[in-house]
C-alpha positions in Angstrom: -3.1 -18.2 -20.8 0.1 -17.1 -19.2 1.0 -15.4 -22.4 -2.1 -14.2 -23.5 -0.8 -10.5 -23.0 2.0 -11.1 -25.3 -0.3 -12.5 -27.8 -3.2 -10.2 -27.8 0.0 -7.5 -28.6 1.4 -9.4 -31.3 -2.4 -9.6 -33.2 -3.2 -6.3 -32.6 -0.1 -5.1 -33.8 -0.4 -7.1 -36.9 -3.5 -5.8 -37.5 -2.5 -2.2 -37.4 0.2 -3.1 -39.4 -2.3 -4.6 -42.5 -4.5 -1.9 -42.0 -1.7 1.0 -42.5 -4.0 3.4 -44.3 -6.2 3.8 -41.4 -5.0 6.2 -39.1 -3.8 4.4 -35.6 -1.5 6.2 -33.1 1.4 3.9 -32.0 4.1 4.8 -29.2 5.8 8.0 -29.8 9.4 7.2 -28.9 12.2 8.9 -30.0 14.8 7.6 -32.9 18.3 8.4 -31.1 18.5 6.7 -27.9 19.8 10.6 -25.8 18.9 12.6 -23.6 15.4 14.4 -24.8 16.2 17.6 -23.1 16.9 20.2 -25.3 19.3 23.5 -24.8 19.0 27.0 -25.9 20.8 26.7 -28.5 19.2 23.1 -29.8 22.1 20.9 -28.9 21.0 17.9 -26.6 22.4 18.2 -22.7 24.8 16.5 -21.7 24.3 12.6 -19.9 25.6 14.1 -16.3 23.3 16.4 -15.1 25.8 19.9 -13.7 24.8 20.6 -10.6 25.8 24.0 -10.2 23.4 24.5 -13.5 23.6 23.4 -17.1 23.5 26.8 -18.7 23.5 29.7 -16.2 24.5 29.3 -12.4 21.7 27.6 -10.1 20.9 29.8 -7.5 21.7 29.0 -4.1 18.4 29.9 -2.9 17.0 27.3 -5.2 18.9 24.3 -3.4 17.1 25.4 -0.1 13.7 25.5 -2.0 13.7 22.2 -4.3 14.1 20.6 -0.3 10.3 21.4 -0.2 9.0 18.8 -3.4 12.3 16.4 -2.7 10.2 15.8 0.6 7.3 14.8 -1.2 9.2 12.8 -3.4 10.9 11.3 -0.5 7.5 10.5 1.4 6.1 9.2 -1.7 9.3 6.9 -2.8 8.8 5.6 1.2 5.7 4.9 0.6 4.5 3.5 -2.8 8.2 0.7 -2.3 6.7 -0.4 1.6 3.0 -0.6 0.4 3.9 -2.7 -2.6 6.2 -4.8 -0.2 3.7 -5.3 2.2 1.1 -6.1 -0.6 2.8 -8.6 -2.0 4.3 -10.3 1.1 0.7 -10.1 2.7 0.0 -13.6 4.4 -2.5 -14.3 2.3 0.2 -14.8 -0.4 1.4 -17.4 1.8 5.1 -16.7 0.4 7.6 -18.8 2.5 10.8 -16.5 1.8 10.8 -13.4 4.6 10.7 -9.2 3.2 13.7 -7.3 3.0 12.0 -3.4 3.6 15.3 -1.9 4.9 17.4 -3.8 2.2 15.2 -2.7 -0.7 15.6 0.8 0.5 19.2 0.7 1.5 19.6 -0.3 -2.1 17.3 2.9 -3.8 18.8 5.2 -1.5 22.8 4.6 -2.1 22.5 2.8 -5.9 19.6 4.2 -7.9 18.6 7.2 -6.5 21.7 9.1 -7.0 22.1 7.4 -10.3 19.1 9.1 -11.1 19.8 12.3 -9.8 23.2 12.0 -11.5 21.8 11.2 -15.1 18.6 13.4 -14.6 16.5 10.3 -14.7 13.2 9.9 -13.2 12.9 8.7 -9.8 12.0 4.7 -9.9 9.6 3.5 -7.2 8.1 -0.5 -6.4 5.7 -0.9 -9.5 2.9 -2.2 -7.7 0.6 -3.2 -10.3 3.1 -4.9 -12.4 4.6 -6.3 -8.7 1.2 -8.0 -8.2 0.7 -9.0 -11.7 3.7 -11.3 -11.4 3.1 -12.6 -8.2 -0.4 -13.7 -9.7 1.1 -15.4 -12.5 3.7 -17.3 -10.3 0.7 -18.3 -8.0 -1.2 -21.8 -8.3 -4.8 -20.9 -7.0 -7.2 -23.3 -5.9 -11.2 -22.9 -4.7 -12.5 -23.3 -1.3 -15.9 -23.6 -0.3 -16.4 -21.2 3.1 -19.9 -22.0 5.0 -21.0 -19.1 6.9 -23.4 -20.2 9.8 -24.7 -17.8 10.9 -26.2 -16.5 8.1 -26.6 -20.1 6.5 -24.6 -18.8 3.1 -21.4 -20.1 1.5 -19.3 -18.6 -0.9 -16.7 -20.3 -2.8 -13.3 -17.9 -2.4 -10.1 -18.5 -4.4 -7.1 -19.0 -1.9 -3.5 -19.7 -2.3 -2.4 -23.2 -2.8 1.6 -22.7 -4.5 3.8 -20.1 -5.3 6.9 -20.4 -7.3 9.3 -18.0 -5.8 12.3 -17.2 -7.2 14.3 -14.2 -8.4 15.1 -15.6 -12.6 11.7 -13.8 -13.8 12.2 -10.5 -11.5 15.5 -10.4 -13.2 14.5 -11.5 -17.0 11.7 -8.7 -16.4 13.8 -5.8 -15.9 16.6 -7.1 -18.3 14.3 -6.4 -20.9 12.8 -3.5 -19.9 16.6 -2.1 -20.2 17.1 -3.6 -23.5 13.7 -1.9 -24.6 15.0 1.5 -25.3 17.3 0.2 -28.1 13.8 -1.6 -29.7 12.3 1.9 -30.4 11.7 0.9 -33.8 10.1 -2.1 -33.3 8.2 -0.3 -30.2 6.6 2.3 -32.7 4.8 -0.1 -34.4 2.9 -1.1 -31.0 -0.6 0.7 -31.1 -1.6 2.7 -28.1 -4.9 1.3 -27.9 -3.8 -2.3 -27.4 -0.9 -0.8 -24.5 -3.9 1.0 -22.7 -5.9 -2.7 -23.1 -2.5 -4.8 -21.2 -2.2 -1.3 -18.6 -6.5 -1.9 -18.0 -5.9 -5.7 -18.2 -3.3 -5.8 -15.1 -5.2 -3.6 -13.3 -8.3 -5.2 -13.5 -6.6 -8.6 -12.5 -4.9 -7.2 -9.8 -8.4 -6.0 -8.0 -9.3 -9.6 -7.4 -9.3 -10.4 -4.0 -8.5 -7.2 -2.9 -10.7 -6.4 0.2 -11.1 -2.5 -1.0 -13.4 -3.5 -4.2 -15.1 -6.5 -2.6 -15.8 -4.4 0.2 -17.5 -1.9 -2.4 -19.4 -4.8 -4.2 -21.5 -5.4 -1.3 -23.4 -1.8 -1.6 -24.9 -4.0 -4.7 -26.5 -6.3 -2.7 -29.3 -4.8 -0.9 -30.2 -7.9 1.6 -27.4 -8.4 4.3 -28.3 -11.8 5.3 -27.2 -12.6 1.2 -23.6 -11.0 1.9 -20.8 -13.3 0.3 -18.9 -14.9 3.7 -16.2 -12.6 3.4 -13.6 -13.2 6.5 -13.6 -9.4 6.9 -17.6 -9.3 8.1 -17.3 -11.8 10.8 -18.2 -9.9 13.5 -18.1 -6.1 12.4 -21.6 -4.0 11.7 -22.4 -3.8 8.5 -22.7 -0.1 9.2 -19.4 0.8 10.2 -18.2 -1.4 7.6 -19.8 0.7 5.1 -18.9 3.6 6.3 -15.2 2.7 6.3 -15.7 2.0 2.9 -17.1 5.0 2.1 -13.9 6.9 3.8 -11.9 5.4 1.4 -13.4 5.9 -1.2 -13.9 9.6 -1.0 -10.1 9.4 -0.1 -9.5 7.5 -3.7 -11.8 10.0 -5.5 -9.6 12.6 -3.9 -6.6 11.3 -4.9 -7.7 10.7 -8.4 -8.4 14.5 -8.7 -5.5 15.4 -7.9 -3.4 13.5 -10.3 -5.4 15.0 -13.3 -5.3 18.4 -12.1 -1.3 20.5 -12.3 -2.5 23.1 -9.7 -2.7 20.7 -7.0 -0.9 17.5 -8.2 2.6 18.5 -6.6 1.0 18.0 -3.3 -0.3 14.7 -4.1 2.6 12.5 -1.9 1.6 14.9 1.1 -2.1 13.6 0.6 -1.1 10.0 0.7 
């Protein structure tokens, strides 16, 4: 089971690959591993990024301006590398080794960050999905029955019994994901069908357990007295409850709309 991502990949790309006359998009990557930015005159730019400009002087005006979205970016690197830290060091998690929150962004701010900035790279942020998605799979679960008195209910709830921490798989993880851009053409032959399946596959995982969505189940069931014996209902009204709910989720619809739409997305870290 632990590598049934890998293998689902593997079949689906062997399928695509017996099936070549049907027409399957795979990963568009590039064949010269280069910068993809382009210059007037169709030469590729160089790997350090000119910061008085590449082709024609940068304004100085324009260094007071891009302050306005490095703010964003800054409020949204802040926020997106605590969340996922607190996410995953959560004490439901029951991890034994303590957070580092200053360390992790000492490091961003004086190693990658200007790397990036140097290179022209995009700006790298705590994956949370894929954070969670390993913690999972170094996590032994086991089931416990909770009784709920009150309401004379019980619900069987999957808690924490083991994790394995360690830093070898944090490190294999990322090794690879640097030696990926010299795999491009083994990468093309991956459909994009079967990478949106592992992307909807981790995401889907990592909602179990989460408070938000099992908050949102109970609008399903009509009866309260029938209401799964959730530790997050002891003792709250169902009303505010819902209500709170509701708040975020008109917060997460908002959000959603403004990642799909360019007018308004550059003010999507100001949201958060």
């Amino acid at each position: 089971a632990n590598f049934g991502v890998t293998v689902s990949l593997l079949i689906f790309s062997g399928i695509a690959g017996i099936f070549k006359e049907v027409n399957i998009s795979t990963l568009n990557l590039p064949d010269k591993f280069e910068p993809t930015m382009k210059l007037s005159d169709g030469t590729v730019r160089p790997w350090v990024i000119n910061p008085l400009g590449m082709e024609k002087d940068f304004p100085v005006w324009g260094i007071f301006f891009a302050a306005f979205p490095a703010m964003g970016l800054c409020i949204l690197g802040f926020l997106d590398q605590n969340l996922t830290t607190l996410l995953i060091n959560r004490k439901a998690n029951c991890l034994k080794k303590p957070p580092a929150y200053h360390l992790d962004l000492l490091v961003c701010g004086v190693f990658i960050y200007p790397l990036c900035g140097i290179l022209g790279l995009p700006f790298t942020h705590a994956a949370t999905i894929r954070s969670l998605t390993n913690l999972m799979s170094l996590t032994d679960y086991k089931e416990v029955v909770h009784h709920d008195d009150e309401q004379a209910t019980q619900t069987t709830i999957k808690v924490v019994d083991a994790v394995a921490e360690q830093r070898v798989s944090h490190f294999v993880i990322h090794v690879m994901i640097g030696l990926s851009v010299f795999l491009a053409p083994v990468m093309k032959l991956l459909p994009l069908a079967a990478c949106y399946g592992v992307f909807l596959y981790m995401g889907v995982s990592s909602m179990s357990g989460n408070p938000f969505f099992d908050r949102v189940s109970l609008w399903l069931i009509w009866e309260t007295e029938k209401y799964p014996a959730f530790a997050f209902i002891r003792g709250v009204d169902f009303n505010k409850l819902h209500l709170y709910t509701l708040i975020q989720v008109v917060c997460f619809a908002i959000l959603l709309v403004m990642t799909r739409v360019d007018a308004v997305a550059a003010y999507f870290p100001f949201f958060l």
